[in-house]
N, CA and C of each residue as an Amber inpcrd file, in Angstrom:
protein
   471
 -81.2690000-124.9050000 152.1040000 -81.2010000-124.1900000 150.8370000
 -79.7630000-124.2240000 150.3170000 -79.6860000-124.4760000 149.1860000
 -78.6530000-124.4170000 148.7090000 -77.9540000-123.3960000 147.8310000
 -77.1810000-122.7270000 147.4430000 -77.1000000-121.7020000 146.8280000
 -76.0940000-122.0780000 145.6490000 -76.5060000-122.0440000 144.6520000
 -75.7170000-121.7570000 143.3930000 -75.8470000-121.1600000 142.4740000
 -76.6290000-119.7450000 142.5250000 -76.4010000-118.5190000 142.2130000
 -76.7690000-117.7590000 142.7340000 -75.2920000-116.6370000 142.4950000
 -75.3750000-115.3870000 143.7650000 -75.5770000-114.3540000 142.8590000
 -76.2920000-113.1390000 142.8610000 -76.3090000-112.1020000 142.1940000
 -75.3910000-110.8330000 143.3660000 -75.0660000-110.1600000 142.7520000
 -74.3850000-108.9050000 143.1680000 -74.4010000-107.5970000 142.4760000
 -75.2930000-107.0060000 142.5100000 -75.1660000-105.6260000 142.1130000
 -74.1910000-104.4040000 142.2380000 -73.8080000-104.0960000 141.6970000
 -72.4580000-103.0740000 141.8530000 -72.4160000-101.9340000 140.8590000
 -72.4780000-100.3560000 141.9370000 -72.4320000 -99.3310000 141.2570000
 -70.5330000 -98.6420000 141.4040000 -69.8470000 -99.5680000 141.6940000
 -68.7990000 -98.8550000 141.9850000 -68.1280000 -98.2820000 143.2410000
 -69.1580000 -98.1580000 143.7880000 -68.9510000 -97.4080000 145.1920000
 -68.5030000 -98.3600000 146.2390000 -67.7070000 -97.9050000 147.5180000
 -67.0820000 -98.4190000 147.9140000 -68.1910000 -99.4280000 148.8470000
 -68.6310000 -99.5550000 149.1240000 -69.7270000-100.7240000 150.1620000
 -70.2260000-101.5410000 149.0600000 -70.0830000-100.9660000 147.7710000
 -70.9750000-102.1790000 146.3650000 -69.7460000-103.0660000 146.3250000
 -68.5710000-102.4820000 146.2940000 -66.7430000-103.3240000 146.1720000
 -67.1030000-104.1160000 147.1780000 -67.2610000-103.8040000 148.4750000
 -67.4550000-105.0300000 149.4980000 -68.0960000-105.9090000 149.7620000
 -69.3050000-105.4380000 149.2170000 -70.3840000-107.0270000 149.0940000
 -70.1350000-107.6400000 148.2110000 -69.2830000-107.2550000 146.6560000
 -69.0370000-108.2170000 145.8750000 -67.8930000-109.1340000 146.8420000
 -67.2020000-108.6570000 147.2840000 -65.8360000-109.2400000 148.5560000
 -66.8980000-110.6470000 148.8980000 -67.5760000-110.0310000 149.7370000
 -68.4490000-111.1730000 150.8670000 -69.0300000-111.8130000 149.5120000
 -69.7460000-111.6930000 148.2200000 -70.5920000-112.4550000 147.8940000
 -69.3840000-113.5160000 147.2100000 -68.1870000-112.8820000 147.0350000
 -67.2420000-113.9010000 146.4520000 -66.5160000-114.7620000 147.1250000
 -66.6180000-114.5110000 148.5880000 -66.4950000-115.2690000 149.6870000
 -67.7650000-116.4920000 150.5100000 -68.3930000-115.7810000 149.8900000
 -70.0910000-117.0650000 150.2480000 -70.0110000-117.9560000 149.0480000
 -69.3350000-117.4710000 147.7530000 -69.1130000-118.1740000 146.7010000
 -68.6010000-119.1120000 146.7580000 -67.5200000-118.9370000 147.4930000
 -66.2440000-119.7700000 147.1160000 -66.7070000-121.1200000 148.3310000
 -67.3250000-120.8570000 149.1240000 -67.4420000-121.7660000 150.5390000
 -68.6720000-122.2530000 149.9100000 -69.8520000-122.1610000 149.2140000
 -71.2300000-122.6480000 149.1420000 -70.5960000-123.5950000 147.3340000
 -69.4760000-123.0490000 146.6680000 -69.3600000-123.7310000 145.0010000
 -70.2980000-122.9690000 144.1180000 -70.5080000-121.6220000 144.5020000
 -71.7260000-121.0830000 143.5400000 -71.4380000-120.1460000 142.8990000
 -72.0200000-119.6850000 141.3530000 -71.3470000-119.0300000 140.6570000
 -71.8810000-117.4970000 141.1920000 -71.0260000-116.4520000 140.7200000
 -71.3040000-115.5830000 140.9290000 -71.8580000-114.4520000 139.7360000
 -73.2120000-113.6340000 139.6510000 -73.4590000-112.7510000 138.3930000
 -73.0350000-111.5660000 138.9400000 -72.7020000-110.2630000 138.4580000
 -72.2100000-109.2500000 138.6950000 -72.5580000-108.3650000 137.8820000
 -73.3780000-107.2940000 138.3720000 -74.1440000-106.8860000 137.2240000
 -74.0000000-104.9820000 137.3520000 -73.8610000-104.1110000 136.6250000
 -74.0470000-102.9930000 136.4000000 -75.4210000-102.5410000 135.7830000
 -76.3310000-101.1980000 136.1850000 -77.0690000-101.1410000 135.6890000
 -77.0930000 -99.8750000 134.7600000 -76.4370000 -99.2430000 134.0380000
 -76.0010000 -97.7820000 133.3110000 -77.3270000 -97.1630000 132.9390000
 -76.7380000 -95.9190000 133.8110000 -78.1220000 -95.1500000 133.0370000
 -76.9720000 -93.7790000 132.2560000 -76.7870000 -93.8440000 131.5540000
 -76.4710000 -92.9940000 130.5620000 -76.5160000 -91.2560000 130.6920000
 -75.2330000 -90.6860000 131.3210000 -75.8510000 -89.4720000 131.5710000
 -75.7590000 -89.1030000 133.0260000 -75.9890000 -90.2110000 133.8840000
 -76.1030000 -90.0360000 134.9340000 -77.6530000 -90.2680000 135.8550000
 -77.7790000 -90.6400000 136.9280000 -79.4890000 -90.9850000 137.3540000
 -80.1670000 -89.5640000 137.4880000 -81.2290000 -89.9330000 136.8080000
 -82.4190000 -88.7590000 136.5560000 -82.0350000 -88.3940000 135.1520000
 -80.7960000 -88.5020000 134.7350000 -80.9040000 -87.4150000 133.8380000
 -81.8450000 -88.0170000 132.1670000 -82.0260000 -87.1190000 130.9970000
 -82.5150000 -87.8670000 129.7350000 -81.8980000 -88.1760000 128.9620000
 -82.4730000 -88.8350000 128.1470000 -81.6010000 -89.0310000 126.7650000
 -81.7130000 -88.2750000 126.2310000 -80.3930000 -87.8110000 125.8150000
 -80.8370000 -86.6930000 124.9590000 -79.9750000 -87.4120000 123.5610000
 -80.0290000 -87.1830000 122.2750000 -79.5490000 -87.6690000 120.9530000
 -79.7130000 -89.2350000 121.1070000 -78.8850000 -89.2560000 119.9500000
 -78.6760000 -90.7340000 119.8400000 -78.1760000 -92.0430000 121.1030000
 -78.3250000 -93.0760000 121.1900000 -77.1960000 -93.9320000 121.8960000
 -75.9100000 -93.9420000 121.6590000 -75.6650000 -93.3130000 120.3050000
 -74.2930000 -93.7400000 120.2260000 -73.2220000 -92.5600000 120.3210000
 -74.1630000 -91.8900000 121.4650000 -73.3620000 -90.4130000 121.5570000
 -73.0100000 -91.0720000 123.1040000 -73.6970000 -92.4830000 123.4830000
 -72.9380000 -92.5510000 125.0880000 -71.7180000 -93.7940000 124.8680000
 -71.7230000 -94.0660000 123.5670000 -70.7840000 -95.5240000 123.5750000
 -69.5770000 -95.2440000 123.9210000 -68.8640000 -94.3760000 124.0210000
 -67.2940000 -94.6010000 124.6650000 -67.7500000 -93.9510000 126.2600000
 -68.6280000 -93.8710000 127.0150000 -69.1870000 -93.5520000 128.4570000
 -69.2950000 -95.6920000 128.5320000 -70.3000000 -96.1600000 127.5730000
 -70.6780000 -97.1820000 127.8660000 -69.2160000 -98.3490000 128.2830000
 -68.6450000 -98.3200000 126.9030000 -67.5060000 -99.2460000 126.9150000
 -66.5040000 -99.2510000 128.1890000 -66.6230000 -97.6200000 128.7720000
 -65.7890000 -97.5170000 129.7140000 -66.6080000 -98.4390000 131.0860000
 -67.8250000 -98.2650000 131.3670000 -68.6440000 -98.4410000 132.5460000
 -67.9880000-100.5160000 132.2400000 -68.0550000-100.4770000 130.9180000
 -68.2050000-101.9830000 131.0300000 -66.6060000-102.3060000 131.0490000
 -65.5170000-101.9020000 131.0440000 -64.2060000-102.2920000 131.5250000
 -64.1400000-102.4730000 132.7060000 -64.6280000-101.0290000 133.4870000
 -64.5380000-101.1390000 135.0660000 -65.4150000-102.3250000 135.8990000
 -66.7100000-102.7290000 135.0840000 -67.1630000-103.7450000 135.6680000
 -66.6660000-105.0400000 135.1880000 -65.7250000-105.6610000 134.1160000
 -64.9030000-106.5400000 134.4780000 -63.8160000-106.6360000 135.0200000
 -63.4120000-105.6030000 135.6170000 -62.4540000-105.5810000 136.1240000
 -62.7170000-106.2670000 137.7270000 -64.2610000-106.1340000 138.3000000
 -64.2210000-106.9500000 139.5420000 -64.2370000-108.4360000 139.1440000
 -63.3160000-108.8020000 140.1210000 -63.0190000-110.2570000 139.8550000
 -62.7350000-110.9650000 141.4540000 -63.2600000-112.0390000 140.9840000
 -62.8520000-112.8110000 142.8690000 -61.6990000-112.9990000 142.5280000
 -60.7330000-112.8360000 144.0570000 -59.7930000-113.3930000 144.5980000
 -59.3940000-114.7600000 144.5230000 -60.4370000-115.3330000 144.3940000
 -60.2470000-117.2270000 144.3150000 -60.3370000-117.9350000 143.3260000
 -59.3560000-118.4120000 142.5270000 -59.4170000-118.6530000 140.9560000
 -60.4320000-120.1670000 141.2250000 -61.5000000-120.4380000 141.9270000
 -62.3690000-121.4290000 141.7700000 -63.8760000-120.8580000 141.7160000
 -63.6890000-119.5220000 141.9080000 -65.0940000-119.0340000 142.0040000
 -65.4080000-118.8700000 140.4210000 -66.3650000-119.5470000 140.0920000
 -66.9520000-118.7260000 138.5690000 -67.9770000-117.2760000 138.9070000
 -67.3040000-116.2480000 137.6800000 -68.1090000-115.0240000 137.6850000
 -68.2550000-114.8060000 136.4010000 -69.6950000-113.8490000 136.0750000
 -69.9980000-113.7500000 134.9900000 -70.8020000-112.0210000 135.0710000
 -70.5750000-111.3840000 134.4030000 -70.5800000-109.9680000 134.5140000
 -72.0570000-109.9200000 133.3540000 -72.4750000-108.9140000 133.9860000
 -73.9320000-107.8970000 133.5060000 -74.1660000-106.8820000 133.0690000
 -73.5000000-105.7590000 132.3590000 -74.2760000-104.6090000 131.8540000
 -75.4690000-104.5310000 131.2370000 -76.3960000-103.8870000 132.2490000
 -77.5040000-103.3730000 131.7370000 -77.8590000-102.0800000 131.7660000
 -79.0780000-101.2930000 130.8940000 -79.1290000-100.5680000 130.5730000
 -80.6310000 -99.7980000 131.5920000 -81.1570000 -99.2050000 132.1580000
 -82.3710000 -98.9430000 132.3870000 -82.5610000 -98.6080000 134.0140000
 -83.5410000 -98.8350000 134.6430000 -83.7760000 -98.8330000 136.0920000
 -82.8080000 -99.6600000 136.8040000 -82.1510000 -99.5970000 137.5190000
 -81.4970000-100.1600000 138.4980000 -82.4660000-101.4450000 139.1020000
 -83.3610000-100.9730000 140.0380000 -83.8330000-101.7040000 140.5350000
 -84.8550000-102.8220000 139.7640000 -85.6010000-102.1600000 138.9200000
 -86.2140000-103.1790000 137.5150000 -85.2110000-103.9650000 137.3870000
 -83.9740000-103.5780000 136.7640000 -83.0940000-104.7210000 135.7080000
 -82.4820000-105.7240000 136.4800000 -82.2470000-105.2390000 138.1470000
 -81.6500000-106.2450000 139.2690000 -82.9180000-107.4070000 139.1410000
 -83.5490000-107.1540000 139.4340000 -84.9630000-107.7960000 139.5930000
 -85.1090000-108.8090000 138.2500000 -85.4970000-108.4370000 137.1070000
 -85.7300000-109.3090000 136.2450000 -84.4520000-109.9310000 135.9820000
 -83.4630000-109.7390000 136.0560000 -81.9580000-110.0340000 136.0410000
 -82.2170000-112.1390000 136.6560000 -82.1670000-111.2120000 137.8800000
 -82.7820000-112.4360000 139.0200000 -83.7390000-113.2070000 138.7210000
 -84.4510000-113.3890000 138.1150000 -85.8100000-113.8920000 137.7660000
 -85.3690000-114.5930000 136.7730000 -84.8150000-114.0540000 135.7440000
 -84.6550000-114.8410000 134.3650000 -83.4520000-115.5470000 135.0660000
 -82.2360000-115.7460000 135.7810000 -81.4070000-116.2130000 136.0930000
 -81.5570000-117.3510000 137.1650000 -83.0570000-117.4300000 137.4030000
 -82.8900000-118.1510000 138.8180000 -82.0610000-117.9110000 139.5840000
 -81.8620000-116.8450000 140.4360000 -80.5920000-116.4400000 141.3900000
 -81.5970000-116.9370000 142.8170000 -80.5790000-117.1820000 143.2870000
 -80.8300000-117.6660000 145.2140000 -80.8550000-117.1760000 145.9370000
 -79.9370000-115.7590000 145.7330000 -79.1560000-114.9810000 146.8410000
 -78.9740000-113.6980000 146.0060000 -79.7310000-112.5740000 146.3710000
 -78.7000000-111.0950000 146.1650000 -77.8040000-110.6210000 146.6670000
 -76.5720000-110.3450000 147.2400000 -75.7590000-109.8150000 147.7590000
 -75.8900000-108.2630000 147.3140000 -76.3930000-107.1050000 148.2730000
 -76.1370000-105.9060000 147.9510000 -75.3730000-105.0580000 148.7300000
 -74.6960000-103.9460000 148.5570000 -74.5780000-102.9090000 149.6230000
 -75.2190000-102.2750000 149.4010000 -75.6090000-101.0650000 150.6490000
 -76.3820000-100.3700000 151.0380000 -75.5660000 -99.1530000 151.3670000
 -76.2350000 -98.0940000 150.6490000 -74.9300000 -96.6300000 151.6320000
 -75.5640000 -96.4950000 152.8860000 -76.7130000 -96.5390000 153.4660000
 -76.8340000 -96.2910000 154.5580000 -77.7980000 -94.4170000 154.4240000
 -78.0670000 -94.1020000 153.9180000 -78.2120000 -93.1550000 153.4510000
 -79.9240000 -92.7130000 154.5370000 -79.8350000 -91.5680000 155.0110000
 -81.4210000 -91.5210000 155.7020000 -82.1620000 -90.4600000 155.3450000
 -82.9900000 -90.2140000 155.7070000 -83.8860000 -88.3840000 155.7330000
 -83.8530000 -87.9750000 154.4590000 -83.8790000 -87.1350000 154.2430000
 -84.1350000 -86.0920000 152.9700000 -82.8280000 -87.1300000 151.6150000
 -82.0000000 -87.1370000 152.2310000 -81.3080000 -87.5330000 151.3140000
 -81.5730000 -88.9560000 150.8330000 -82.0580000 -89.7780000 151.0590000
 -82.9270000 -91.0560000 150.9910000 -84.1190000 -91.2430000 150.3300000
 -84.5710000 -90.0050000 150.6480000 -85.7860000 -89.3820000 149.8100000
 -85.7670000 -88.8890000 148.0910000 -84.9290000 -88.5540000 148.0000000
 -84.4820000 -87.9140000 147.4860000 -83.8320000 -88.7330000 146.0370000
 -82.9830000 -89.5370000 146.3100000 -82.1940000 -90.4110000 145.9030000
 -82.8940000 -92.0240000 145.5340000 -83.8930000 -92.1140000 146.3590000
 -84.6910000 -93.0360000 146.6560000 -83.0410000 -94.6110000 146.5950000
 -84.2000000 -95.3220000 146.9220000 -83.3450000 -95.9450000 147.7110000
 -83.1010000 -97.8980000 146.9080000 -82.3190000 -98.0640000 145.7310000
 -82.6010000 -99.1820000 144.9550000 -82.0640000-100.7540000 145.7060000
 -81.7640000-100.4680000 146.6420000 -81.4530000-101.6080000 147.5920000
 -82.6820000-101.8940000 148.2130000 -83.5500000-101.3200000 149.1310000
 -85.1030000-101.1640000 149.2220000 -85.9420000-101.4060000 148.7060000
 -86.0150000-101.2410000 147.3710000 -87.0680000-101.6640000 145.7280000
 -86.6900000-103.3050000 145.9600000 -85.0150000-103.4000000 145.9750000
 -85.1750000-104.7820000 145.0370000 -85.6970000-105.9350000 146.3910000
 -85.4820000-105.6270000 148.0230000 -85.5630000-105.6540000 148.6100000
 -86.9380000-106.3910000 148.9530000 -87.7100000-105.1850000 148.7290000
 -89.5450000-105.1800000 148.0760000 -89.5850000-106.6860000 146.9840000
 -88.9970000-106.5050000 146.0040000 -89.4080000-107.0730000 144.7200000
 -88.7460000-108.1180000 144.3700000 -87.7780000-108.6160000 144.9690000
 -86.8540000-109.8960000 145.1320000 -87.6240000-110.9330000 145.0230000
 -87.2430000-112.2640000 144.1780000 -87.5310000-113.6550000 143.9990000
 -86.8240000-114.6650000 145.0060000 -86.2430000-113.8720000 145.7110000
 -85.1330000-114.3140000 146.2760000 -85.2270000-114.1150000 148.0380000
 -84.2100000-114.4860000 148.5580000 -83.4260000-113.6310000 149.8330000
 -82.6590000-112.3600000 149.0820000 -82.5990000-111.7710000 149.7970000
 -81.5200000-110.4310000 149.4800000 -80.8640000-110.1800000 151.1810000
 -79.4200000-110.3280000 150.6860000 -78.5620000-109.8630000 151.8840000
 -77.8840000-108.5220000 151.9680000 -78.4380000-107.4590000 152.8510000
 -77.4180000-106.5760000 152.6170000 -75.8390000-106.2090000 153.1750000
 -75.2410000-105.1470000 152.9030000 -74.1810000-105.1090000 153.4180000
 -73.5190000-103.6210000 153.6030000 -73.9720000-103.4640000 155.1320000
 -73.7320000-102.0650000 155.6390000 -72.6410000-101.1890000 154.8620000
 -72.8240000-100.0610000 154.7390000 -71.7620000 -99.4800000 154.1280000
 -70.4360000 -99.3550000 154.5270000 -70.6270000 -99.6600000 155.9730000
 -69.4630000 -99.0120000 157.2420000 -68.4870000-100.6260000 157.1670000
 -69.3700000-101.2030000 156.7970000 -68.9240000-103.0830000 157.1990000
 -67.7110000-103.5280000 156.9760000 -66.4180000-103.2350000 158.0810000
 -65.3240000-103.8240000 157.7630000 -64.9120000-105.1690000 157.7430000
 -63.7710000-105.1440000 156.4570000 -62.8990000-106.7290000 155.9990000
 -63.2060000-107.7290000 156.7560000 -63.0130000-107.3400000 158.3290000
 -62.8410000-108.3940000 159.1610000 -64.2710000-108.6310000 159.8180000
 -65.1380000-108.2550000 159.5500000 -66.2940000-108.3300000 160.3750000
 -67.2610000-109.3210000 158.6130000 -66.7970000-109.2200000 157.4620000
 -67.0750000-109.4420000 156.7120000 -66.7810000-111.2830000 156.6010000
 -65.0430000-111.2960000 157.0110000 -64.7080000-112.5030000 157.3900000
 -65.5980000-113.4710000 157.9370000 -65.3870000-113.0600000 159.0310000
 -66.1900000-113.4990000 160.2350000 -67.2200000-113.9870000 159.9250000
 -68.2660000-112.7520000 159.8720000 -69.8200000-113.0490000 159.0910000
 -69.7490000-114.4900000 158.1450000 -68.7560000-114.1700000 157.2320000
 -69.1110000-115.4330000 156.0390000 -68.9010000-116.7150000 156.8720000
 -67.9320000-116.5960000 157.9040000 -67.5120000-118.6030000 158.2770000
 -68.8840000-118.7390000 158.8180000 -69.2350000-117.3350000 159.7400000
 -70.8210000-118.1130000 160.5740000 -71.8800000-118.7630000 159.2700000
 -72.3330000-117.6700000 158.6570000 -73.3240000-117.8400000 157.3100000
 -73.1350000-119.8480000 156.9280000 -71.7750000-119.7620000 156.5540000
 -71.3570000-120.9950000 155.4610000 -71.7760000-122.0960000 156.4120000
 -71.5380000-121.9560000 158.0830000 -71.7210000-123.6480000 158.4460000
 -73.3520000-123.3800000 159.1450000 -73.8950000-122.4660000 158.7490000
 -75.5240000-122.1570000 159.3010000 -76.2760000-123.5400000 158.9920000
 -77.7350000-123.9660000 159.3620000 -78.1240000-125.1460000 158.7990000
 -79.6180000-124.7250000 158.8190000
């Protein structure tokens, strides 16, 4: 299999920063571009709309600075950034689908019991609902174990 497109989902949080790391590191070793995608729910998750949309546009513009601001380390990797609007796990999903992606790269908080429940769990959905492989990436998962991981992955056959 060959991979030349990687999707990466990213809410900001620190284990979503690190799988973009690793997926920009499987990037750079496989030549494959990378999508990077935000999914905004406006308000915050669960919450409604309340008024217009254009009572969230300076919330929006901001969500979408911080998500170009991830960028690979390796000026050969191509990346191309995603704001979307809606379900997380829906928009990863059709994201992927319309993109022909190969590979999801996600993190995972790790999250269990009530609070898992609770929160439900959009690494799991896309997991379920993937066109793809989906790789995750422990929350705990340090730099160097990340390293590592990628040289094994890249010369796999």
């Amino acid at each position: 299999m060959q991979l030349r497109r990687i999707l990466c989902p990213v809410d900001f949080s620190e284990c979503s920063l690190r799988a973009a790391e690793y997926a920009f590191g499987l990037a750079q070793r496989c030549r494959a571009t990378v999508e990077i995608v935000h999914v905004w729910q406006p308000g915050g998750k669960g919450a409604e709309f309340r008024g217009p949309m254009s009572a969230y546009v300076g919330e929006e513009a901001e969500v979408g600075r911080a998500l170009e601001r991830i960028r690979p380390a390796f000026a050969d990797v191509a990346c191309r950034h995603h704001l979307l609007v809606g379900d997380p796990a829906d928009e990863i999903v059709t994201l992927a689908i319309e993109h022909q992606i190969d590979l999801i790269v996600i993190g995972t908080h790790g999250r269990t019991g009530l609070s898992r429940w609770i929160l439900g769990s959009v690494a799991e959905t896309i997991l379920r609902k993937a066109p793809c492989p989906v790789l995750t990436c422990k929350h705990s998962l340090e730099k160097e174990t990340v390293k590592v991981t990628e040289a094994r992955i890249s010369f796999a056959t």
